[in-house]
N, C-alpha and C positions, 0 to 999 in steps of 0.2 A: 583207844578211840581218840582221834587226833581232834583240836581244839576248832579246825575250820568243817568236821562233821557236826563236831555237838554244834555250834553255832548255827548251824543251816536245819538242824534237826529242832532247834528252837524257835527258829523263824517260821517255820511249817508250820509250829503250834502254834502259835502267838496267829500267823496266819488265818489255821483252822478255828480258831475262837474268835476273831473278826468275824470269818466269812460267819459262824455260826447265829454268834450276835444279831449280825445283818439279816441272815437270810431264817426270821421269824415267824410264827401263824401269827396270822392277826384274824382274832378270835370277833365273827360277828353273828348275832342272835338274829331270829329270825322265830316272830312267833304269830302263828297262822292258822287258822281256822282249817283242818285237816280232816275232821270230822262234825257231824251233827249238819242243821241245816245248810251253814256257810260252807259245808268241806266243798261245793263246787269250783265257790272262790277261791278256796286256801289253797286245793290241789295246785290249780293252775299258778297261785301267784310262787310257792314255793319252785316249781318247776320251772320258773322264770329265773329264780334267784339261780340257781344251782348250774343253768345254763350258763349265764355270764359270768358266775367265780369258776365255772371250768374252763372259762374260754380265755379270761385273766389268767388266770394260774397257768395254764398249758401257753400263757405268751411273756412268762417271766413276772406273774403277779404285781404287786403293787408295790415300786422299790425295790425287788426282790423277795419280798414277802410273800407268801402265802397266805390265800383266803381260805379261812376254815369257817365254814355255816354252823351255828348252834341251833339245831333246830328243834321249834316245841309247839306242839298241839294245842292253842289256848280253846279248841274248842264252838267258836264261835259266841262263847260268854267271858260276862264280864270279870265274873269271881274267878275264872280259869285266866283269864287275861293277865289279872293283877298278880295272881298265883306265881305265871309265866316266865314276865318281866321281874320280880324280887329274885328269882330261881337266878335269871338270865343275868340282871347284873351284880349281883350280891354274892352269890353262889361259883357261878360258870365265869363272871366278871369281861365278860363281852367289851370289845369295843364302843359296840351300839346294837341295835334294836332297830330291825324291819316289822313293821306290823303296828298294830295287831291288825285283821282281817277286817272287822268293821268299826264305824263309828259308835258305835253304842260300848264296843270295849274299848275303843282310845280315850273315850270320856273317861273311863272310870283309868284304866292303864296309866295313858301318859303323864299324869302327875309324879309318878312315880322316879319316872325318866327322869321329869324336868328336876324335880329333890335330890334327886342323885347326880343331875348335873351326867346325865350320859345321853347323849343323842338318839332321838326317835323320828322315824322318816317312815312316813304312812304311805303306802303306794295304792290305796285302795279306801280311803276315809275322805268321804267327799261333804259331810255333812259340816254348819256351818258351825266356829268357834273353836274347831279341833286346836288350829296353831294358837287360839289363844292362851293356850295352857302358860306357853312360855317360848323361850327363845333358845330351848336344844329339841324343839318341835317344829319337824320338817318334812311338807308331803310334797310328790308329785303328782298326784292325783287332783286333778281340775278340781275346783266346790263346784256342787250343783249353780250354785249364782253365780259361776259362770256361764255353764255349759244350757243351764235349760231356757232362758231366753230366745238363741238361736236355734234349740229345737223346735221348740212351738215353734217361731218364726215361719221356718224353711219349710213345717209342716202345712202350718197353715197357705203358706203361697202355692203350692203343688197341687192341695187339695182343695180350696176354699174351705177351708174352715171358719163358720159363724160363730156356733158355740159350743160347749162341751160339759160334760159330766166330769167330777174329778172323785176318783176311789183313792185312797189313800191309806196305809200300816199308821195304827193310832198309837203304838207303845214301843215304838226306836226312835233311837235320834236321827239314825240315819233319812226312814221313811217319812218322820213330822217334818223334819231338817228339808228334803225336798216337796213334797207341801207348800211349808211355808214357802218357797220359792217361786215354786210352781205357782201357786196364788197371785204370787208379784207378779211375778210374767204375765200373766193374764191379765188383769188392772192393767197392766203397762200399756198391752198391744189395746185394750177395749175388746177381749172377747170375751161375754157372758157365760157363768156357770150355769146349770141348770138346777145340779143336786150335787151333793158333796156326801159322800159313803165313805166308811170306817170298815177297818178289820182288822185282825191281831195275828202277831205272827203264831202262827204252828195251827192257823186257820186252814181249813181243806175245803168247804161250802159256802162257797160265794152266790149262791146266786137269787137269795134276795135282795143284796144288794143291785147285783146286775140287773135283778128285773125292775128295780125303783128306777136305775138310769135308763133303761129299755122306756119305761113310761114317759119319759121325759124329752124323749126325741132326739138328742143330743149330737151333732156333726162330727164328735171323737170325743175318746174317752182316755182323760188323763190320770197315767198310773203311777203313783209314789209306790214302789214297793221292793222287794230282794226277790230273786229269781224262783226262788224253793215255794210261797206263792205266785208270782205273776207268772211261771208257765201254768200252773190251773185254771187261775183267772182267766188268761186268756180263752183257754180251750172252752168252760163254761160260756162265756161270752157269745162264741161263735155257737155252741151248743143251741143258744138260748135266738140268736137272730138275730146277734149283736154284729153286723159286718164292717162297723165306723173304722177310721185310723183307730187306735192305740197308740197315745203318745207317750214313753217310759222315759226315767229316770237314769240314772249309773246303774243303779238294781239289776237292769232289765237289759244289757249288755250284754251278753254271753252265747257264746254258742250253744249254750245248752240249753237253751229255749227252744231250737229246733229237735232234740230229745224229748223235751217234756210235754211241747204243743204240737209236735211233729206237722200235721199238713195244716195246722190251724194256728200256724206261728206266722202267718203274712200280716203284712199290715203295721207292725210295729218299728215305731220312728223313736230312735234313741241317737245323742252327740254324746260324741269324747273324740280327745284327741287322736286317738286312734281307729286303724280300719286295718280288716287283711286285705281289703282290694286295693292300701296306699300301696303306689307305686316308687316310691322311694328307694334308692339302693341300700340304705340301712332296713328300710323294714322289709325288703325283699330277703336282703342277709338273713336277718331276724326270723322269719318266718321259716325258711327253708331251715336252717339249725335248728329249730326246736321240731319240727317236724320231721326231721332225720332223729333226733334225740328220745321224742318222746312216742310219735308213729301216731300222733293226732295234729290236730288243728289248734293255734295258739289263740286265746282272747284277751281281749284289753287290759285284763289282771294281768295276765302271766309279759304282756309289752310292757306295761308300766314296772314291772317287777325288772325285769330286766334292764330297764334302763336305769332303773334308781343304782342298782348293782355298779352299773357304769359310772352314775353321778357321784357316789361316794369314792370310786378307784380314780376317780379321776380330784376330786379333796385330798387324797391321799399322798397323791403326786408330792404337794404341797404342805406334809406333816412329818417333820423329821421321829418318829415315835423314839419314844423311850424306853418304852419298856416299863414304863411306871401309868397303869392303866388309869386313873383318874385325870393326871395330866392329859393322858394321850385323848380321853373324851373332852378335854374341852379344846385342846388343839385343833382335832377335828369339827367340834362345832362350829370355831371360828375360824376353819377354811372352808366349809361346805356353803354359805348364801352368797359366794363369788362365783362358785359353777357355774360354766354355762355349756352344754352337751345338744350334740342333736344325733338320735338315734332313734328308734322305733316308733315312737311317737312322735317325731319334728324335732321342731328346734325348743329349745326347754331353756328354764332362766327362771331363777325363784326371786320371789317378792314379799318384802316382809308384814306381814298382816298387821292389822289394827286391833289394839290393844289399849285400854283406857289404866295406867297407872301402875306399868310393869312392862317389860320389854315380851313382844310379843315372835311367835316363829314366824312358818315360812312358808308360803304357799306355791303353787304353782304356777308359771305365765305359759301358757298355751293354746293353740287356736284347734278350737272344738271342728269335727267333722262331722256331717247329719247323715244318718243312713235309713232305710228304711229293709226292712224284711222281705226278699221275694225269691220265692220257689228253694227255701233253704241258706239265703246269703244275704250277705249284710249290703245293701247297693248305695253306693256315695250319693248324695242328692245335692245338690249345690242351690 
């Protein structure tokens, strides 16, 4: 064997263990309400994820890298959240963590993130103080104090709205967390409550409360609540001879409200960034790929899921990784608040939240869209 083969048969190797090197999983968690009440959420949002790291991966990944999802059921609770996330970075040692599915388990979750110093980026946690955890906490998902200001608003100008009834989830942070906004808003604009009604989640019998707002006369009836109640509510509502607007929350966003309230789901006025009637060429893209992919109809979870996918491949761009996974979490942390992406949802740009005596994450900039509910479709309202 002559000395210019062994040479060249060396270079292959030395080669083949570069390219190796280079072309790495880059291992990212993903933990999602799959099951239990929120599984409506979590189906859609992981099926967002899985779209955009197939559609990276199939275009040369990130650097050459490949996206592998670690994905895990937290169930829609908080003990399963925390569970999740230890598993996801301790364990599996993920780059980072999508999720969890609501707010009531990012409160208890993300601290965990933040003490491990490994990035968490909420696509679905709209409630207020989530980013205050810390500064490797990072949503795309609007806060309600953004988005329900310009609900009401847009509501009330289409319909005359004087005043209204507010029902409201007494035991999440997500549903007090919009509440409390909700209230603001009201104060804000000058429209009167009439009565203010409670309920709990894993509630099915609404309709004493309904009938205390029925007595009250009220020109719509504002809902703080997650979908797995407010499609019953509703349907009681209308049962009962409630035919006002319905003005909802993030909660109240889903397609599945046309499943649960089916011909008694009109009427409902809910903002967020997103719509499937935007006509945008990325959210046209968007749409038709998951709808070739999954052989349904995509909602605001599973957009927002998908983008965020994007937002970190695109952080990526900008992380030489090492291969040394604590490093590489905080590399990534301090490329990801430079992002700016427009896809599914617009044009997106994060802003770092207010935090009194500690460095605070990173919310979302985005312009909310009003829709209201008719004959089965979500219809833009300007």
């Amino acid at each position: 064997m002559n000395r210019v083969f062994i040479k060249s048969l060396a270079a292959l190797a030395v080669a083949g263990t570069a390219a190796s090197a280079q072309a790495a999983e880059v291992k990212i968690g993903v933990a999602a309400a799959l099951s239990g009440g929120a599984g409506q959420y979590g189906t859609a949002i992981r099926n967002g994820f899985q779209l955009a790291a197939d559609e990276i991966n199939a275009a040369g990944g990130t650097g050459g890298n490949t996206i592998r999802l670690v994905i895990d059921d937290e169930q829609g609770k908080k003990e399963e959240a925390i569970n999740v996330f230890k598993k996801l970075i301790f364990q599996d040692r993920v780059l980072m963590i999508f999720g969890p599915t609501l707010s009531n388990s990012a409160q208890a979750a993300d601290p965990i993130a933040q003490a491990a110093k490994t990035p968490v980026f909420g696509t679905s946690n709209t409630a207020d103080g989530i980013t205050s955890i810390g500064n490797f906490v990072f949503r795309n998902s609007v806060t309600e104090a953004d988005v329900l200001p310009e609900t009401i608003s847009v509501a009330a100008r289409h319909t005359g709205i004087k005043k209204v009834a507010v029902l409201y989830g007494n035991d999440d942070v997500f549903t007090k967390s919009g509440y409390d906004n909700f209230k603001k808003a009201l104060e804000d604009l000058k429209i009167p409550v009439t009565t203010t009604e409670t309920f709990a989640k894993g509630d099915v019998d609404f309709k004493a409360q309904l009938t205390k707002i029925k007595a009250t006369n009220p020109d719509a009836i504002v809902l703080s609540a997650l979908i797995a109640e407010g499609g019953p509510i509703m349907v009681q509502a209308r049962q009962l001879g409630l035919t006002q607007p319905i003005i909802g929350g993030n909660g109240m966003n889903s397609v599945r409200i046309f499943e649960l309230a089916k011909d008694r789901a009109d009427g409902l006025w809910v903002g967020s960034p997103w719509s499937i009637e935007s006509q945008t060429e990325e959210n046209k893209r968007f749409v038709a790929a998951y709808r070739a992919k999954y052989n349904a109809a995509p909602d605001q979870f599973a957009a927002q899921a998908y983008d965020a996918m994007y937002i970190v491949a695109q952080a990526l761009k900008g992380v030489k990784l090492s291969g040394k996974v604590e490093a590489d979490r905080v590399a990534l942390q301090a490329a990801l608040p430079a992002v700016k992406w427009k896809g599914a949802t617009g044009d997106f740009a994060f802003r770092q939240a207010q935090s009194k005596g500690k460095p605070a994450g990173y919310d979302a900039v985005q312009t909310p869209i009003v829709m209201v509910t008719k004959g089965g479709a979500y219809v833009i309202q300007k």
